[in-house]
C-alpha positions, 0 to 999 in steps of 0.5 A, spaced: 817 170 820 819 163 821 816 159 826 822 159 831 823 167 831 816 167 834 815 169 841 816 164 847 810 162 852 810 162 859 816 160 863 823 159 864 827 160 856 835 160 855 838 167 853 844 171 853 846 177 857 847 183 853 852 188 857 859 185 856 863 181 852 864 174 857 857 172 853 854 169 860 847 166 859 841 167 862 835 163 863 829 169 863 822 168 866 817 170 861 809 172 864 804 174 861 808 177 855 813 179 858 821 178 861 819 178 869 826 175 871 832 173 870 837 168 872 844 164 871 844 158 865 847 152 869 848 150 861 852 155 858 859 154 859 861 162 859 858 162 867 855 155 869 849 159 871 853 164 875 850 172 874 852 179 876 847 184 879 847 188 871 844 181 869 839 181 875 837 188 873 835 187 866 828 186 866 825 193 868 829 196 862 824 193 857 819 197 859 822 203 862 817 209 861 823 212 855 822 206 851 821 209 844 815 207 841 813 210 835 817 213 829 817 220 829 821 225 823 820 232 821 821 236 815 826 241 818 831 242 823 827 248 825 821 243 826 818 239 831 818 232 830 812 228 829 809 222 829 809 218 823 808 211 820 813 207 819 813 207 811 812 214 811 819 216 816 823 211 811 821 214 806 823 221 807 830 218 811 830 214 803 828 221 799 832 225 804 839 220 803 837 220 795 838 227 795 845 227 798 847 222 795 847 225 788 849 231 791 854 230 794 856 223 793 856 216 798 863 220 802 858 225 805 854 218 808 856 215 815 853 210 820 855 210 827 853 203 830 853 199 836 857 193 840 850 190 842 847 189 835 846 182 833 851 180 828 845 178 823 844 186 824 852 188 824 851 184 817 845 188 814 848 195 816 855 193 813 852 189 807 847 196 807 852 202 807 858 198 803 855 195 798 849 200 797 851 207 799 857 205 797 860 209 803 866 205 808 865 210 813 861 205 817 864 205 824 862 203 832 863 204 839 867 199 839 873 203 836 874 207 842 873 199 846 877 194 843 880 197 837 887 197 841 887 189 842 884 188 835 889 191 830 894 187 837 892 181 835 891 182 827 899 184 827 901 179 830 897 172 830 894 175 823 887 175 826 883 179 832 881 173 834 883 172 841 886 164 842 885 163 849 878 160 852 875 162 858 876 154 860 884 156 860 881 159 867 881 152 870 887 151 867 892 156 869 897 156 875 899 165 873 894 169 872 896 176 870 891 182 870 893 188 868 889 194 865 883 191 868 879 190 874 875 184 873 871 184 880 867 190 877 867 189 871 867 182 868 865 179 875 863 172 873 871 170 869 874 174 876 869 168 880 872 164 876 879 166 877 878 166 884 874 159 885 882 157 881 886 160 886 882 158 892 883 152 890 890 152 890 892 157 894 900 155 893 899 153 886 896 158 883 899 166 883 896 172 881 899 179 879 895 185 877 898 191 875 894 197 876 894 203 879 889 203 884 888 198 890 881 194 887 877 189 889 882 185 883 888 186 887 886 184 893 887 178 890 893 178 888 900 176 890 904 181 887 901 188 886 904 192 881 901 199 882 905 203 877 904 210 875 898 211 869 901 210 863 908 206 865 905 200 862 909 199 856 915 200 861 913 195 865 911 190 859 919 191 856 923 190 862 918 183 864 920 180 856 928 183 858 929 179 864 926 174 860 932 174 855 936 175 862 934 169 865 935 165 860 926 163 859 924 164 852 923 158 848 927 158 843 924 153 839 917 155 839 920 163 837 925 159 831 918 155 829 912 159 829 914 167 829 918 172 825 922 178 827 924 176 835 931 179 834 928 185 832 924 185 840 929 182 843 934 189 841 928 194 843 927 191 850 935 191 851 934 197 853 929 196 859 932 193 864 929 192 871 933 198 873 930 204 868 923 201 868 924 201 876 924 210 875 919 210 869 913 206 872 915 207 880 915 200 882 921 196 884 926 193 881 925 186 885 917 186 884 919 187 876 923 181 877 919 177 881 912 178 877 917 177 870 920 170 873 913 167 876 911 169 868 916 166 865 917 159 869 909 158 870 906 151 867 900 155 865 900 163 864 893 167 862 894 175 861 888 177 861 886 186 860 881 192 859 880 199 858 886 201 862 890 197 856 886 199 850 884 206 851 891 209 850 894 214 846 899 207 846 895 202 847 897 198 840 903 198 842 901 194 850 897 190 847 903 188 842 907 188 848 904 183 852 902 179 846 910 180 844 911 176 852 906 170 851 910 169 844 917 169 846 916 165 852 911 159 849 905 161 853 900 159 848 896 154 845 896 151 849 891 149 856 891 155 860 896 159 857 895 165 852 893 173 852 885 174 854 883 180 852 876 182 856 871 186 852 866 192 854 861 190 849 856 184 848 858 183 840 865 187 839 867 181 837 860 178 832 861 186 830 869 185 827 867 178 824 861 182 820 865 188 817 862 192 822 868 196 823 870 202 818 876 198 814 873 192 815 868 187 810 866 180 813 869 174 815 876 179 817 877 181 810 880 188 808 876 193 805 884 195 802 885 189 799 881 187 792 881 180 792 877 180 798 872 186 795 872 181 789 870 176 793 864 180 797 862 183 791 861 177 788 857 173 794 853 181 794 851 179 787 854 187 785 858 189 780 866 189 780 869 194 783 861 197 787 866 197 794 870 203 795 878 201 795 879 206 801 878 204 809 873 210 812 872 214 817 873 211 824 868 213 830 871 220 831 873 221 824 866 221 823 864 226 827 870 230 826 867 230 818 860 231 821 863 237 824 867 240 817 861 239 813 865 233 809 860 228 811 852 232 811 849 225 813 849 220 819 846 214 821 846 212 828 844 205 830 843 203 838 849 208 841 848 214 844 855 218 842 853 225 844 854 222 852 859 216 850 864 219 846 870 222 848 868 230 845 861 230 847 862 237 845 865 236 838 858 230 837 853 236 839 856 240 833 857 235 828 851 233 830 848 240 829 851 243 823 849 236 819 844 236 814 840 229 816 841 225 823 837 219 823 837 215 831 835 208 831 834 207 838 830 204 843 830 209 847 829 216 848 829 222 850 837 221 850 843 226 848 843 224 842 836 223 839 834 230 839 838 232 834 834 226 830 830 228 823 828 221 823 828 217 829 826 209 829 824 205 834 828 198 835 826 193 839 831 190 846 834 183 846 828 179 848 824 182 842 828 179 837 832 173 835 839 173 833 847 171 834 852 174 838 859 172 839 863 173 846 870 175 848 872 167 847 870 167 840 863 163 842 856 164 838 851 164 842 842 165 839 838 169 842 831 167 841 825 173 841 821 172 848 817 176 847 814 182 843 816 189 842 812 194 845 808 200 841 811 199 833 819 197 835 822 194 829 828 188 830 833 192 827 835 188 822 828 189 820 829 196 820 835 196 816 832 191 810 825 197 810 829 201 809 833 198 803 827 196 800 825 204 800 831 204 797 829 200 791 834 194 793 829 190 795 831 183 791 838 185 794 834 184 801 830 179 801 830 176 808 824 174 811 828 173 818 834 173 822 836 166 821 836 167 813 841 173 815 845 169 818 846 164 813 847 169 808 853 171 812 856 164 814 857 162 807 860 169 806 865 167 812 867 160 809 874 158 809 876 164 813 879 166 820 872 166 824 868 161 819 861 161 821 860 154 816 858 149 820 853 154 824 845 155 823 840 158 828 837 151 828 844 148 829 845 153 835 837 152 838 839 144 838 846 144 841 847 150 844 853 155 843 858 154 839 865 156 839 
């Protein structure tokens, strides 16, 4: 491995959180070979050294008496696991996914993965399953976190990338929380929003929507506690009062978007008086949060799970973005739709083709140019990448459970306690003819039904790139070793090719060849990475 991957020495070193998508850097304190504390990096500019108690509790964490330590297989499900040396469980997990693939083709082969991989281990998994298996089915748990606001901004803005920063903070005079409560979830932008307001008390107004009464809404000058599931209600009659009033700018929607007249019909029928009925708030605090809006300097929306996680969650991201565009609040200084994500590298993960109809750098599995173009980076011969987006999170597990899908590969997730069905997950998980668990951690709910379980290591016992909700890259270098045989995951995946023959097609010594692979792969497109390196990021920091 290159020297700058190596393990630090004693001391203070700069890091990054890996909860949330904010992306706060952290300073960690390593004694004797191990991460004893953590701390907030005054030099990052995500957090200026701020930090959450989640961060302050991360060292115990890597050695907490659960770590798994060894891979360990059997034969049968009807066996007990035992131990096994890394050569002989990659070799089995090989034959085994060998035989199904030949029986039953790459169709019957998924990975399920995880928001807090590297996106140097995004990109192994996705080059692994799409290029090789040859199977789309290769989805994450960030599906059921931020798959709403990603196909939102995809719709309208052609990317999912969203275009505020976290620096807008400082410069917005409304903020509009809805479907979030920051103080808990994203304390450290919510520091950031209060700082903003205590600032400029007079000059600064907040409006969160949500139905309960939080620690976010005591910020609040206006609380719209509307009844769950009304948020579109809302949203439409916000943009029709807009229209009333006489606040779209016309010349910003005649130059840079198309279709307004299409919205401008659908949200006529939502005014104030019918939206009153439907979300339970009155028509005047409809009003009053739509003309703060419309007449601000600068208007930041910023939202979570209450807006993603939806039956109609595409269609409330579409509504809010449809409220940023037909007002101009956009592109410019504190003004713009910010949506705040769950996991630490969601958005590393989109820009990776980590997700079940995606390929990297935000190409479309269903689009043959970009296959061509992926195929060609991959050195693979035309038409090697199935033309059809895979299975979604669910969807997986749903083939799991109907036996069209005999084998699944599960990296740093635990879904038979995460996902919506944990029932639905014990029986795909059951019924399948190979379970391969690629965790740090176990016993979980999910490890138990593994016929190969692999130890991975935690996020100071590897180096990497993460990238947060604001589109910035960040470099987690390796601090310390992994404890027992723990692997990097990237490492895993690349052995594992190697065990499949496909060793000339992964011949990384390390994360940073990795990354460059994939930078180059990301040229020229929405989230290029070009100008990016580990060496780059080492000397100057996170980029964005």
């Amino acid at each position: 491995m290159p020297e700058a991957a190596g393990p630090r020495g004693d001391g203070w070193h700069a890091t990054l959180c890996p909860y949330c998508g904010v992306g706060c850097g952290l300073l960690a304190r390593v004694e004797d070979g191990r991460v004893t504390k953590v701390k907030g990096d005054p030099a990052h500019p995500a957090n200026f050294g701020d930090v959450c108690a989640k961060a302050v509790h991360l060292p115990p964490t890597l050695r907490a008496p659960d770590r798994l330590l060894y891979p360990e297989i059997r034969e049968r499900r009807d066996e007990p696991r035992r131990r096994a040396a890394w050569d002989e469980a990659l070799d089995l997990a090989a034959r085994r996914l060998r035989h199904i693939l030949a029986t039953h083709g790459p169709d019957a082969v998924a990975f399920y993965a995880s928001g807090q991989l590297l996106s140097e281990e995004y990109y192994v998994a996705a080059k692994l399953a799409k290029g090789f298996v040859r199977t789309n089915h290769f989805d994450t748990n960030s599906r059921l976190c931020m798959a709403s606001a990603a196909v939102g901004y995809a719709r309208s803005f052609g990317a999912d990338g969203p275009p505020p920063a976290y620096a807008d903070l400082e410069h917005a005079d409304c903020f509009f929380l809805i479907g979030t409560n920051t103080a808990d979830c994203h304390p450290i932008v919510f520091r950031r929003i209060r700082r903003r307001k205590a600032a400029s008390p007079d000059g600064v107004f907040v409006i969160v929507a949500d139905p309960r009464w939080t620690e976010t809404a005591d910020l609040a000058d206006l609380h719209l506690a509307l009844r769950p599931g009304s948020d579109v209600a809302l949203l439409d009659a916000m943009l029709h009062v807009i229209v009333r009033e006489k606040l779209v700018d016309e010349a910003f929607v005649a130059r840079h978007t198309t279709g307004w007249a299409a919205v401008r019909d659908a949200v006529a029928a939502w005014p104030p008086e019918r939206a009153e009925a439907v979300t339970g708030l009155s028509r005047e605090s409809i009003v009053t949060a739509a003309l703060r809006l419309g007449t601000a300097r600068a208007a930041l929306t910023l939202w979570s799970m209450g807006i993603n996680q939806s039956r109609a969650g595409t269609d409330k991201n579409a509504a809010i973005l449809n409220l940023h565009l037909a007002t101009g609040q956009i592109g410019r200084p504190g003004a713009g739709p910010l949506s705040l994500t769950g996991q630490p590298n969601a958005m590393g993960g989109r820009e990776t083709g980590g997700l079940s109809h995606l390929l990297p750098g935000y190409r479309a599995v269903e689009d043959a140019a970009a296959r061509d173009e992926v195929e060609r980076h991959w050195r693979l011969p035309p038409g090697t990448i199935a033309p059809r987006r895979g299975r979604s999170a669910l969807e997986i597990f749903e083939g799991l459970e109907a036996g069209e899908v005999r084998a699944v590969w599960i990296l740093c997730t635990n879904p038979a306690a995460s996902m919506p069905e944990p029932d639905l997950v014990e029986r795909a998980l059951a019924r399948a003819e190979l379970v391969i668990v690629q965790d740090a951690y176990h016993p979980t709910e999910t490890t138990r039904f593994a016929d190969v379980l692999l130890p991975a290591a935690q996020w100071p016992e590897k180096d990497g790139v993460m990238t947060s909700s604001e589109r910035r890259l960040t470099w987690l270098p390796k601090l310390v070793e992994p404890p027992g045989e723990a692997l990097p995951d990237a490492e895993i995946l690349t052995r594992f090719a190697r065990a499949m023959g496909w060793e000339a097609w992964f011949p990384y010594a390390g994360a940073a060849e990795i990354f460059d692979e994939l930078a180059a792969l990301t040229r020229g497109r929405p989230c290029d990475y070009a100008g990016a390196s580990h060496a780059r990021l080492r000397r100057d920091g996170p980029l964005q």
